[in-house]
N, C-alpha and C positions, 0 to 999 in steps of 0.2 A: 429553504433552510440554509440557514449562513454557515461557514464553514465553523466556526465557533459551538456552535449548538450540534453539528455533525460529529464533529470529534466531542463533545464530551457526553452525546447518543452512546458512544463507543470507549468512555473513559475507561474501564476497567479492562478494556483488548490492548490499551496502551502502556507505555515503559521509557521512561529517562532515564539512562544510567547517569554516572558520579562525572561522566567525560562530556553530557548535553546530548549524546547519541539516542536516539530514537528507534522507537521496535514499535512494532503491529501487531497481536498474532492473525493465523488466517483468517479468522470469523470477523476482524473487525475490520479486514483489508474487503472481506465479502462484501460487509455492510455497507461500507463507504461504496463500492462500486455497482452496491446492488445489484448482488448475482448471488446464486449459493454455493454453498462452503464448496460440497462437492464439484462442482463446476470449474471452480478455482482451485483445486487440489488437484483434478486431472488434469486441469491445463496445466501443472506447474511441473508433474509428476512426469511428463512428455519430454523432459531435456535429457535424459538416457535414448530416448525414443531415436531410433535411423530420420525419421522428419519429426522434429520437433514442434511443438505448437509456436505459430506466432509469438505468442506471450513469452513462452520461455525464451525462443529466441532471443526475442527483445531484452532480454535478465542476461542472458548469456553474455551478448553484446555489451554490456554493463558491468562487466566483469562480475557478477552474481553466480551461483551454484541454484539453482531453482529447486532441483531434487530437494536437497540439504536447508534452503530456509524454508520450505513448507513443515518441515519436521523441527523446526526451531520457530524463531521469531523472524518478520521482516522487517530489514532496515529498513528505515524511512524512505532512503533512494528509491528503493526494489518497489516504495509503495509506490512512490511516487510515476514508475515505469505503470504498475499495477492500474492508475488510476488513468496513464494514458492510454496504454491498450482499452480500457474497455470506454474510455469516452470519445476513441477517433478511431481504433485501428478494428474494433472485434465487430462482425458480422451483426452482431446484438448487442451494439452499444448503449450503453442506459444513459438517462439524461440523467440521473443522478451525480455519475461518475463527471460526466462533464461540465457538470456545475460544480462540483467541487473539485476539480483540475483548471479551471476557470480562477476561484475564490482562491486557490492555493498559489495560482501563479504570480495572484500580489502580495502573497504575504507567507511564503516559502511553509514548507510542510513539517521541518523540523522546529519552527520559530511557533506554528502553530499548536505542535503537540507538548512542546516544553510550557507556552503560556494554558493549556487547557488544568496540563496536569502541576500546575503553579513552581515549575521547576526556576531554579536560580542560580547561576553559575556559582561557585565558593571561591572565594577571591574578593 
């Protein structure tokens, strides 16, 4: 599956605002990385936690709130941390995630959700 056809599997989990910024919500960050919801909600829910989950870590370090975008939307960045932990760093990494962290690495993840959902800068 090209990354083209992954993200618009997942068109309606996606969101452009008026500034080109890009959101995920969880279900569609799930998809992409092929894992479930649940699984990526506790991993995300861990960053209050005395040892945090990998994952969140990794958001943390990213200057991310983990707690706080699970209960919102995810930037694209956060996805894109999202799609590395689970295609190099997670004990159960899916070949999903790492083919499309792969296919995104040439053609950046916010260039690909703006072309999916036919976004156009105004100007």
């Amino acid at each position: 599956m090209t990354n083209l056809t992954t993200f618009q599997s997942i068109q309606a989990e996606l969101k452009v605002n008026n500034q080109g910024e890009c959101f995920c919500s969880v279900t569609g960050a799930a998809q992409l990385a092929n894992v479930d919801d649940s699984v990526l909600i506790r991993s995300l829910k861990t960053s209050g936690d005395i040892i945090p989950s990998k994952l969140a870590t990794m958001l943390i370090n990213k200057g991310f709130k983990p707690s706080e975008i699970v209960e919102t939307e995810i930037p694209d960045i956060a996805l894109a941390v999202i799609l590395v932990y689970y295609a190099l760093h997670s004990a159960c990494w899916t070949k999903q995630a790492r083919n499309a962290l792969i296919e995104f690495s040439f053609l950046g993840i916010r260039t690909t959700i703006q072309q999916t959902l036919g976004w156009k800068e105004n100007g």
